[in-house]
C-alpha positions in Angstrom: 0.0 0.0 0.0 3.0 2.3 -0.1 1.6 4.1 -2.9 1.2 7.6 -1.6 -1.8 9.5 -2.2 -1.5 13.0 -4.2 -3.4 16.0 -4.7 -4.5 14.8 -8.3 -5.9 11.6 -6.3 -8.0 13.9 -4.3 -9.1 16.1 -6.4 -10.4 12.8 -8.6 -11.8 11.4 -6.1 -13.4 15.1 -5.3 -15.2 15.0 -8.9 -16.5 11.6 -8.7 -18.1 12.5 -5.4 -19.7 15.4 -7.0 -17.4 17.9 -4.2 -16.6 21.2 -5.3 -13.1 21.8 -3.1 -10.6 24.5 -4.1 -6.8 24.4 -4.3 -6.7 24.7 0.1 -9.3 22.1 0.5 -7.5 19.7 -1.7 -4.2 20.3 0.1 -5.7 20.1 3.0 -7.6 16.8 2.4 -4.1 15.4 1.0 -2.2 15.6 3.4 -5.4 14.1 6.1 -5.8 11.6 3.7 -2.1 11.1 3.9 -1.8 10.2 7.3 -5.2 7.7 7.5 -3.4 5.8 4.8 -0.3 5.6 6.9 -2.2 4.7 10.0 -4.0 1.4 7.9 -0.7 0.6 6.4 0.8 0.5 10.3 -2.1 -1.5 10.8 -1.7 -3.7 7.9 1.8 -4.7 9.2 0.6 -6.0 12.5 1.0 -10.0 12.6 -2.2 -10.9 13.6 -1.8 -14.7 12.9 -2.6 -15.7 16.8 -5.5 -13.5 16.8 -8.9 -15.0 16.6 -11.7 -13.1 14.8 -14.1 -11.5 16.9 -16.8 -9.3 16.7 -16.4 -7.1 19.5 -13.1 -7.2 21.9 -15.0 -7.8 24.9 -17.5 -10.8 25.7 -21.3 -8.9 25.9 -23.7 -10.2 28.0 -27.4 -8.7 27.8 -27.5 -6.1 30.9 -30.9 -5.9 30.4 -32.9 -7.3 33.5 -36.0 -9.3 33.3 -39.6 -8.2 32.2 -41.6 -8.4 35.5 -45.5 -7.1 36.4 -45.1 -4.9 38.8 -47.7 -2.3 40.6 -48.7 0.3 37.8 -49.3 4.2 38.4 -52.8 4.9 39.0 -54.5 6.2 35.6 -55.8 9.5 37.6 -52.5 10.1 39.1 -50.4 9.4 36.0 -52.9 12.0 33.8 -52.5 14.3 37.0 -49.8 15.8 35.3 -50.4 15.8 31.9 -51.0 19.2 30.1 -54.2 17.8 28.7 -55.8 14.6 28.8 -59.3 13.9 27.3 -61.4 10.2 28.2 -59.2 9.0 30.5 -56.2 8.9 27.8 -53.1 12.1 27.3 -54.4 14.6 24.7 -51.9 15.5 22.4 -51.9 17.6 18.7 -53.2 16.1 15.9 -50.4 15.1 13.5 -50.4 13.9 9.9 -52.8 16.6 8.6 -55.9 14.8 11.0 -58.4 17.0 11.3 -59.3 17.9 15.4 
C-alpha cells in the first residue's frame, strides 16, 4: 500500500463525489488523507496470525434485567400531570394533517 496518495488523487476522487473543493481544500484533504493511509498501512503490518476473529473485543452479555408485572401508576395520578388529557387517555396535537 505504499503508494502515496497526491493531490491529483484527491481532487479525482473530489469530482467523482460530485465535491466542489478549491486548491486549500485539496491540500488540505491530501495531506489528512495522507496520514489515515499511513495509519491502515501500520495496521496492515501488525502479525495478527494468533489473533482470533471476533466481533467485539470484549465478551457482551445482555444487561438488560427481566420483564416483571409490577404495581402500575394509577390512571388518575399518571394523567394528573399531563397538560391535557381527554377520556381518560393524554391529549396531544393532531399530527399527519388529521383534522381535530
Amino acid at each position: 500500500m505504499s503508494t502515496r496518495i497526491t493531490s491529483d488523487d484527491v481532487a479525482h476522487v473530489a469530482q467523482l463525489a460530485r465535491l466542489e473543493l478549491d486548491p486549500a481544500q485539496v491540500e488540505l484533504f491530501t495531506g489528512q488523507l495522507a496520514a489515515i493511509l499511513e495509519h491502515a498501512e501500520d495496521v496492515e503490518a501488525l502479525d495478527l496470525a494468533d489473533v482470533a476473529p471476533t466481533s467485539h473485543p470484549y465478551p457482551l452479555v445482555n444487561v438488560l434485567r427481566p420483564d416483571e408485572v409490577g404495581a402500575t401508576l394509577p390512571n388518575a395520578e399518571a394523567l394528573a400531570a399531563a397538560p391535557q388529557a381527554e377520556g381518560g387517555r393524554f391529549r396531544v396535537p393532531t399530527i399527519l394533517g388529521e383534522a381535530p
